[in-house]
N, CA, C and O of each residue as an XYZ file, in Angstrom:
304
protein
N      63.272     93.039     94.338
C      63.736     92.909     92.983
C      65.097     92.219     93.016
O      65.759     92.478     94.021
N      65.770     91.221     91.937
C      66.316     90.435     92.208
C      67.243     91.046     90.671
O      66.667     91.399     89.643
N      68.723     91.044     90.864
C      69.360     91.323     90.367
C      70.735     90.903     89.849
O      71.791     91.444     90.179
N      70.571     89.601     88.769
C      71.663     88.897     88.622
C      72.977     89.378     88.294
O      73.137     89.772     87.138
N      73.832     89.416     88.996
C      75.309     89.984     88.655
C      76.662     88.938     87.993
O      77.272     88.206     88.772
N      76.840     88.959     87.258
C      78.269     88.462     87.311
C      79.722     88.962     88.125
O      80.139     90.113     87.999
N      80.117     88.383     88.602
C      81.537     88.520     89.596
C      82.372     87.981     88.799
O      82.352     86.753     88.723
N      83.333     88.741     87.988
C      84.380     88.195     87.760
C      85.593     87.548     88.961
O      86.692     87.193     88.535
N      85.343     87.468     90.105
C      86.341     86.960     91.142
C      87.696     87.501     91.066
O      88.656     87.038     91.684
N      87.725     88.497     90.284
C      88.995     89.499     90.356
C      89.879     89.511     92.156
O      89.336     90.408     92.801
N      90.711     88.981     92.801
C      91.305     89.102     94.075
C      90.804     88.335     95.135
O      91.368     88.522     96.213
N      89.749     87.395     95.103
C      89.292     86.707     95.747
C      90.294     85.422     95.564
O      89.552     84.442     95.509
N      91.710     84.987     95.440
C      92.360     84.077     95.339
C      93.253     83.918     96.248
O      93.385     84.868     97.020
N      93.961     82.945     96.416
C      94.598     82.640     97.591
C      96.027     83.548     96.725
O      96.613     84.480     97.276
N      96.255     83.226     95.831
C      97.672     84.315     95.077
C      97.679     85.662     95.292
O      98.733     86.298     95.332
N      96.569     86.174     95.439
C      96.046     87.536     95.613
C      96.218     87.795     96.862
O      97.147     88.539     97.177
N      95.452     87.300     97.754
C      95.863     87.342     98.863
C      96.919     87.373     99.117
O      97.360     88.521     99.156
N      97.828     86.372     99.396
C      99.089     86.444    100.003
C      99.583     87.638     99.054
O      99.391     88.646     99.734
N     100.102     88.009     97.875
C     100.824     89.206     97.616
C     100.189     90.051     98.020
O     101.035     90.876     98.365
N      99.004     90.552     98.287
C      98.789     91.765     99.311
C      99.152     91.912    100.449
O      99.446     93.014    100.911
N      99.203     90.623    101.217
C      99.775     90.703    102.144
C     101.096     91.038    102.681
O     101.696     91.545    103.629
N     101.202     90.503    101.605
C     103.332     90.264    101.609
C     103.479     92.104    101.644
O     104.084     92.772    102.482
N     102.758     92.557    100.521
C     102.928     94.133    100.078
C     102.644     94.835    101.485
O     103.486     95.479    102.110
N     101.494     94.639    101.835
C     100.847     95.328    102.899
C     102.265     95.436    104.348
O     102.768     96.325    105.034
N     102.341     94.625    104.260
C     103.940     94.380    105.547
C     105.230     95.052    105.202
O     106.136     95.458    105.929
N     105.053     95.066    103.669
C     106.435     96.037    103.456
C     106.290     97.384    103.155
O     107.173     98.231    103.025
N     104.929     97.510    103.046
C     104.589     99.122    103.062
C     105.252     99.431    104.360
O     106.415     99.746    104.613
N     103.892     99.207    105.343
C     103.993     99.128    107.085
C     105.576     99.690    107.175
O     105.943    100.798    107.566
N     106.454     98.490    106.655
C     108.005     98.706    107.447
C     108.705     99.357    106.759
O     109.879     99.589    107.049
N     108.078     99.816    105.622
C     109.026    101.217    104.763
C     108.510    102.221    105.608
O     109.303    103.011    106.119
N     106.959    102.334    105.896
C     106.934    103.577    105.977
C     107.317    103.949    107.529
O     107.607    105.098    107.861
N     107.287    102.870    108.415
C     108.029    102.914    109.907
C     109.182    103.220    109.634
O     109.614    104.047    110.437
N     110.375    102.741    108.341
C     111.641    103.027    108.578
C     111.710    104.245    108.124
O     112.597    104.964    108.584
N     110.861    104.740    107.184
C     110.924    106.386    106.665
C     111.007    107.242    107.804
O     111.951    107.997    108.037
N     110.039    107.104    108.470
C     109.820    107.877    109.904
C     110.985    108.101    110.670
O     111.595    109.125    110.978
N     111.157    106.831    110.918
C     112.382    106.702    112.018
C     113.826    106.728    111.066
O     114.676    105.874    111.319
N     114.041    107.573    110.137
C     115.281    107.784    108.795
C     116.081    106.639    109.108
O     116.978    106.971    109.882
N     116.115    105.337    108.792
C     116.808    104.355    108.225
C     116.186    103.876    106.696
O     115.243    103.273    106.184
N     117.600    104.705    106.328
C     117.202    104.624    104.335
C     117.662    102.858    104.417
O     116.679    102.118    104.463
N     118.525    102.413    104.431
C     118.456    100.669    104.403
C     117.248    100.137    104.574
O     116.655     99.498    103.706
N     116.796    100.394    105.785
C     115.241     99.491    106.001
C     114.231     99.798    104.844
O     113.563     98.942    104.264
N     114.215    101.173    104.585
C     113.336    101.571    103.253
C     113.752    101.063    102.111
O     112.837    100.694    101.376
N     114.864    100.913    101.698
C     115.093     99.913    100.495
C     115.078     98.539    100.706
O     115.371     97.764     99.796
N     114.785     98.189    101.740
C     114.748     96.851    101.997
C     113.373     96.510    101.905
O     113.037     95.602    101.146
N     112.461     97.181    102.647
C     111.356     97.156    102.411
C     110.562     97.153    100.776
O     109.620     96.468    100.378
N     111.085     97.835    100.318
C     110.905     98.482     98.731
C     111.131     97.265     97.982
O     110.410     97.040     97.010
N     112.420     96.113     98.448
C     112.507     95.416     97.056
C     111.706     93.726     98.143
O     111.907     92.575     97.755
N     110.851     94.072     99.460
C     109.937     93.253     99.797
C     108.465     93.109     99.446
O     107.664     92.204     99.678
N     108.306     94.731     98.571
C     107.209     94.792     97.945
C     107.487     94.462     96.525
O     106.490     94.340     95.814
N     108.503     94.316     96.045
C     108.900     93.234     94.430
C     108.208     91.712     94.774
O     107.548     90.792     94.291
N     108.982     92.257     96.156
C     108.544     90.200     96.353
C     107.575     89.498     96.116
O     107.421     88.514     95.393
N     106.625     90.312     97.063
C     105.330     90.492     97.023
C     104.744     90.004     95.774
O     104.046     89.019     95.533
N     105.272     91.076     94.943
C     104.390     91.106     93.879
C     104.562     89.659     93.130
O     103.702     88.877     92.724
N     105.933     89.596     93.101
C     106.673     88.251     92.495
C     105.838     86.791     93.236
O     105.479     85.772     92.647
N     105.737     87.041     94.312
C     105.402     85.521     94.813
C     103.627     85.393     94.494
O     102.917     84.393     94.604
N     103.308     86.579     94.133
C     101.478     86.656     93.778
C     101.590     85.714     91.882
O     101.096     84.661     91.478
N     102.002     86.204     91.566
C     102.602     86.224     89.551
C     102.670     84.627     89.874
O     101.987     83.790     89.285
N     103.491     84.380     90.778
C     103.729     82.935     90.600
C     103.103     81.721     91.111
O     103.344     80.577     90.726
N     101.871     82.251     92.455
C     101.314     81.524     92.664
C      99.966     81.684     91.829
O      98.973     80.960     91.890
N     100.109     82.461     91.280
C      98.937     82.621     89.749
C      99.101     81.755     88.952
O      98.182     80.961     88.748
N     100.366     81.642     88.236
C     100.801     80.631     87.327
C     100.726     79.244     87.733
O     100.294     78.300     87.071
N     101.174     79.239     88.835
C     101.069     77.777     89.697
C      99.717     77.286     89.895
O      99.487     76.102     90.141
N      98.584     78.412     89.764
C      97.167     77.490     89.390
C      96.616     78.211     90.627
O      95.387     78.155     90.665
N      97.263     78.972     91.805
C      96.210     79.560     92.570
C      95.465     80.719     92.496
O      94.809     81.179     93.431
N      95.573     81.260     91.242
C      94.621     82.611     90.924
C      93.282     82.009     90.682
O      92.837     80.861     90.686
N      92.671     83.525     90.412
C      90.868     83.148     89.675
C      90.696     81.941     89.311
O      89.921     81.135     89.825
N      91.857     81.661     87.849
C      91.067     80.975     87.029
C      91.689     79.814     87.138
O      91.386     78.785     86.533
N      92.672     79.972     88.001
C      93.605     78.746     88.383
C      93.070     77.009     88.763
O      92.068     76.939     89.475
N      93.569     75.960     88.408
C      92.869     75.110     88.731
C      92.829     74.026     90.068
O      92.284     72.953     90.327
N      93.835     75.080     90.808
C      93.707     74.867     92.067
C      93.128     75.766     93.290
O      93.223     75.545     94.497
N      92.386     77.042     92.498
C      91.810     77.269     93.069
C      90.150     77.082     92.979
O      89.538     76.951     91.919
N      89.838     77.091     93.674
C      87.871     76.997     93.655
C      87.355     78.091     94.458
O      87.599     78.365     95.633
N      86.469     78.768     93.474
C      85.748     79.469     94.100
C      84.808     79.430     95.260
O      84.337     78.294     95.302
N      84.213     80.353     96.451
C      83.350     79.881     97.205
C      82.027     80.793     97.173
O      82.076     82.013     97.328
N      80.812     80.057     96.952
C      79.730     80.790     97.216
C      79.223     81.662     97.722
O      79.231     81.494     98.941
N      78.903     82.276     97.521
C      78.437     83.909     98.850
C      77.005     83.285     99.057
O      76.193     83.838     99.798
């Protein structure tokens, strides 16, 4: 049985990507500096997950999200 779906392509973007990534690395080194109590590294980390978020927003706008027109979707 064959079951047509729509995919909105929600995170499948190259903008998406990289701010997870960016996030994902400053989790990692907050939560290494939590461990090892350097409060600096944890706020440092903290405003690398702003970044994150910031450099995703903007390569959205810049056309590499979903609907962006530099990005293209790829077939499954």
């Amino acid at each position: 049985m064959s079951t047509e779906s729509v995919d909105p392509g929600h995170g499948h973007s190259p903008a998406a990507w990289t701010a997870v990534i960016i996030m994902l690395i400053a989790f990692t080194i907050g939560t290494v500096a939590f461990f090892l109590d350097l409060p600096l590294v944890v706020w440092g980390a903290a405003g690398l997950l702003v970044v994150g978020l910031i450099v995703g927003w903007i390569m959205a706008r810049a056309g590499y999200g979903v609907n962006g027109d530099k990005y293209t979707p790829k077939e499954h």
